[in-house]
N, C-alpha and C positions, 0 to 999 in steps of 0.2 A: 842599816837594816834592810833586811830583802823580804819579800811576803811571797806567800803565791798561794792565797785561798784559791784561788781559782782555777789552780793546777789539773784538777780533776772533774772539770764541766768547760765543754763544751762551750766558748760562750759568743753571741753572735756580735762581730764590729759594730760599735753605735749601737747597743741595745743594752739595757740593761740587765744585771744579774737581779732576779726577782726569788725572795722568800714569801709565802702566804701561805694563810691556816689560819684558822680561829685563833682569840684571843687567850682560849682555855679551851683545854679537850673535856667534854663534859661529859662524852657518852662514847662507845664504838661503834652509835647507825650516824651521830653527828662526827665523826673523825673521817669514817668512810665515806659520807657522802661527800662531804667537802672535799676532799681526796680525790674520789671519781672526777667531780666536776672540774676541781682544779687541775687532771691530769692531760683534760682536753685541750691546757693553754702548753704547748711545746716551750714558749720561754720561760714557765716556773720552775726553779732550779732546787729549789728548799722547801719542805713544809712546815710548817711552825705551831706550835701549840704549847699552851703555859700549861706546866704540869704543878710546878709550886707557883702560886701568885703572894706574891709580898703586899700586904693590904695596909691601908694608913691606919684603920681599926678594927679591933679585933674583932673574932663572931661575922665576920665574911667570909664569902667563898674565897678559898686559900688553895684552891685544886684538888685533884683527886689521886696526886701523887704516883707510886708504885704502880696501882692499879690501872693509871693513864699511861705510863708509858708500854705495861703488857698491852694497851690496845693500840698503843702506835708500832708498836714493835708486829704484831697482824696485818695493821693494816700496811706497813712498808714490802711484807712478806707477799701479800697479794698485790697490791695496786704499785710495788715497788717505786715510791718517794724518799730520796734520800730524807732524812727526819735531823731538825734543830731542836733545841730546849733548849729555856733558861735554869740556869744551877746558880745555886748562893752562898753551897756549902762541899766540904768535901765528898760527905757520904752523897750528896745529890750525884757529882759527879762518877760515883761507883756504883751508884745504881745506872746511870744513865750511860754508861759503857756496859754495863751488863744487859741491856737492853736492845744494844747496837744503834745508838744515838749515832748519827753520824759529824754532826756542827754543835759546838755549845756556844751558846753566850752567856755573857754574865752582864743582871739588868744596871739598871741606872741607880738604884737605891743600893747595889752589892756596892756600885763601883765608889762610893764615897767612904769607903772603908779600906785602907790600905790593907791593915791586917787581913779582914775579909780575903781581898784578892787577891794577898800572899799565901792563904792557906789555901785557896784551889789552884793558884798557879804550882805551889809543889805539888799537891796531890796530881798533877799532871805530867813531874817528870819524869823522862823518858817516853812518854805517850805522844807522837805528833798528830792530836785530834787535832783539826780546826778550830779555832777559836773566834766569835767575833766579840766584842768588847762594846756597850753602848756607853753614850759622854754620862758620866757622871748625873746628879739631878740640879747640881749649882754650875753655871758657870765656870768653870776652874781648868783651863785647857790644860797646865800644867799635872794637875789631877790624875784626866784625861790619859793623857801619854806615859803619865808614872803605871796604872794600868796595862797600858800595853807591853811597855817593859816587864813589868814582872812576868809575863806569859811568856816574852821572846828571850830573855834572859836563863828562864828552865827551858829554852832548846823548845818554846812552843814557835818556829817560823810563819803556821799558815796562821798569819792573824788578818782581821777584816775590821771595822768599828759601822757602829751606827750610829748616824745623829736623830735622835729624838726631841730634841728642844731639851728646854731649863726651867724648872720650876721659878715663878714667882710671885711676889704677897699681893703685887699690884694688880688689877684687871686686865683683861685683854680676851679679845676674840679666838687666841688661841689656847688651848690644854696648856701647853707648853711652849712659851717665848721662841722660837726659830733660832732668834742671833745667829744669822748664817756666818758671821768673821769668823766664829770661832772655828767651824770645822772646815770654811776656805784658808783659816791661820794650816789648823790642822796639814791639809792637804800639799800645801807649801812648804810647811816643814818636813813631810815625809812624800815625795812624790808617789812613791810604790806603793803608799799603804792603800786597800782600798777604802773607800768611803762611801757606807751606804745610806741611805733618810727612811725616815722610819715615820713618814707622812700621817698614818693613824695616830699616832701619840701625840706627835705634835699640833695637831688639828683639835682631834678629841671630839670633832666632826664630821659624819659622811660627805657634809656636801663641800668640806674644803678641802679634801683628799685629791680630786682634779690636778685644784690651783698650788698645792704643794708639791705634790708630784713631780710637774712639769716645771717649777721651781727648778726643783734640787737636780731632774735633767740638766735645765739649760745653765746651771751650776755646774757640772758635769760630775755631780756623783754619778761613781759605778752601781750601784742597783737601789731599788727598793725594796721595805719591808711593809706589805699589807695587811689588812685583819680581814678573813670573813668566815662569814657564818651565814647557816642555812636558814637561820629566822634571826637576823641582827637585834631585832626590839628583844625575846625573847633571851636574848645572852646572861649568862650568869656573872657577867663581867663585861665593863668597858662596853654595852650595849649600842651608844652612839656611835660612836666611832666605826663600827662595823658593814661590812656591807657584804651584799649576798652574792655568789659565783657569778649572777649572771651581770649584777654591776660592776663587778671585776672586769669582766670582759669585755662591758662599755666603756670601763675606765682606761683600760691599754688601746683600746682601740682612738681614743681621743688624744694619745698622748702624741706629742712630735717627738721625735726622736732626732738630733739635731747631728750635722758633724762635729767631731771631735779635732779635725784639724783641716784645712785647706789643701788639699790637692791643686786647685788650678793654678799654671804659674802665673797669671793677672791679677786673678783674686788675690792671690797671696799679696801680689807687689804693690795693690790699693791698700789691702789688710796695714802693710806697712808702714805706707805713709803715712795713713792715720797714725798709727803707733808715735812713729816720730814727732807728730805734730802732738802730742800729749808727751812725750818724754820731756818737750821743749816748756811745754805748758807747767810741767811740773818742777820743771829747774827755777824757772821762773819762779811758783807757788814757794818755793824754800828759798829764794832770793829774798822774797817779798819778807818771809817770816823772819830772816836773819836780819835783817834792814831794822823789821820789828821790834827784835829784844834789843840792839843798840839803844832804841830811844826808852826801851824798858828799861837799862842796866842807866843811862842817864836818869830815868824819873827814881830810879832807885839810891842817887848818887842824891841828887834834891831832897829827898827826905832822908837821906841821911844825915847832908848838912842843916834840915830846917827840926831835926828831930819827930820826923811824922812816921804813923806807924806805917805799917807795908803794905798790908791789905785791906783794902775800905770798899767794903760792902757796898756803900754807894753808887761807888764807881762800876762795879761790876755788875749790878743791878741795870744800870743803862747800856751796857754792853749788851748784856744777855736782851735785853728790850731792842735795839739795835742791832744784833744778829737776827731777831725774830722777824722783823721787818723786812730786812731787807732781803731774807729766804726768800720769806713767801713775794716778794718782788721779782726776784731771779728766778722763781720755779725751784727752788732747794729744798731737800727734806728738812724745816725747823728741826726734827729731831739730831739731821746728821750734822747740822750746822753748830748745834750748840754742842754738841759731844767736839767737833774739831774746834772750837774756840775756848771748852772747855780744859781742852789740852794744852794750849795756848795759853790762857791765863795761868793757867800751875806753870809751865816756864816762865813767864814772865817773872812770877814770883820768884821763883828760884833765881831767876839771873839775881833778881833784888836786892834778894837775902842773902847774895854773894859778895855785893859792892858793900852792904851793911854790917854781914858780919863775918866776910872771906870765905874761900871757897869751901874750907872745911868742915863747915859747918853741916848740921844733918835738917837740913831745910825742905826736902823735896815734898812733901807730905803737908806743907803749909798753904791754907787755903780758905 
């Protein structure tokens, strides 16, 4: 696949491509004024405003539709902002080309919908609007990219995605879970695609918008998506998370902007070494772990002659107790240690259940 959202801006080396605009267009003195202010930042490329808002319940602000995009469709005519919207549905789409939308996206609640976003991806054949795509609300990179496919598949090429975070049931300081693997998986698998963070949502914080931010730079996504608004408390929607022109413009001005590749040829040739000395480090780390299941596929050979079942809880229990240990010994994230020993013990198993009951067997899932 080849992209090229960015064919038609301008965009500065090492900087990133920025969209902002309120979370919802509420009014035409609040669309223009955020407009105005935001047009004194030279690097905002997009301006953004929810025209439909998808609500978890009903009898909420849900936008102001038709009648919002007549007032972005004004204010682009004067204050000349190319203009984004999220669309969910065909007819959104047909309005929002008759309004002279210039960028669509499609949100995070569309995107768990295949059907959903097989019937605006047709409704866009023939048309090469830009498209950006945010990840789905689960988890599901796989998902994720089926998404993009269907847009690049009807001949949509300018595609872009944003990561917003992942909904989930458990607590956390953030709106939305981060899981940055998934959109660093993303980015590996398609170099060209761009990838933007969408820091307000996934915060659902003003005051962590900074620290995500300059995350997802020194991750090296290509741009961000911000929210603001002229009175953030006062929003009709998504209130916290908002922040006002002129915090925007403290907020870029705080941010580092990092390189994206080494020019010096010294630097480079330390860069490298390092490298090599973890390549070594890592042939090693898969040594070690093959080394590992031999004496798994033996303990699997032991209970097979002694009749003992596979997996014992027991045992794994003092594992998990003994990776937690010895993290917090080493300086390890516990969380990343147990997700990598986590993986670990499912092979183990499976070697197991390969000596016990041959390789045929559909065992991977056993745990």
């Amino acid at each position: 696949m080849n992209f090229d959202l960015f064919s038609n801006w301008e965009i500065n080396s090492g900087y990133p491509f920025l969209i902002s605009g309120p979370c919802a267009a509420e009014s035409p003195e609040q669309i223009f004024y955020v407009a105005r202010e935001l047009k004194k930042f030279s690097s905002v490329h997009l301006f953004r405003a929810g025209v439909w808002k998808p609500r978890t319940r009903p009898n909420s602000f849900e936008g102001f539709g038709e009648d919002a995009l007549k007032w972005l469709k004004e204010m682009k005519a004067e204050v000349g902002f190319p203009l984004t919207v999220e669309v969910a549905y065909p007819h959104h789409v047909d309005l929002a080309l008759k309004y002279g939308i210039d960028v669509l996206w499609i949100g995070a609640r569309t995107m768990v919908s295949p059907f959903a976003v097989q019937s605006i991806a047709d409704s866009l054949r023939g048309i090469n609007i830009p498209v950006i795509v945010k990840n789905p609300v689960n988890p599901d990179l796989d998902l994720w990219i089926g998404g993009i496919e269907r847009f690049y598949n009807n001949g949509i090429t300018r595609v872009a995605t944003i990561h917003r975070g992942f909904s989930s049931y458990d607590k956390s300081k953030y709106r939305n879970k981060p899981l940055w693997e998934i959109p660093i998986e993303l980015k590996r698998r398609y170099p060209g695609l761009p990838v933007l963070c969408d820091p307000s949502h996934i915060g659902g914080k003003r005051e962590l918008l900074l620290s995500l931010s300059q995350k997802a730079l020194d991750l090296n996504f290509d741009g961000l998506m911000i929210e603001v608004h002229p009175n953030p408390d006062a929003a009709l929607s998504d209130a916290q998370q908002q922040i006002t022109p002129a915090q925007f413009g403290e907020l870029l001005a705080k941010l580092v902007y990092r390189k994206r590749t080494v020019n010096d040829e010294p630097a480079y040739s330390s860069l490298e070494e390092l490298r090599t000395i973890i390549d070594k480090l890592d042939e090693h780390i898969l040594e070690t772990i093959a080394e590992r299941m031999t004496y798994a596929e033996k303990i699997g050979l032991f209970k097979k002659e002694n009749e003992i079942a596979i997996y014992q809880p027991e045992r794994w229990n003092d594992i998990v107790n003994r990776v937690k240990f010895l993290a917090s010994e080493k300086n390890i994230s516990e969380d990343i240690a147990l997700k990598i020993f986590d993986y670990i013990h499912k092979e183990s198993i499976r070697k197991q259940s390969n000596v016990m009951y041959g390789k045929n067997e559909e065992t991977t899932n056993l745990k």
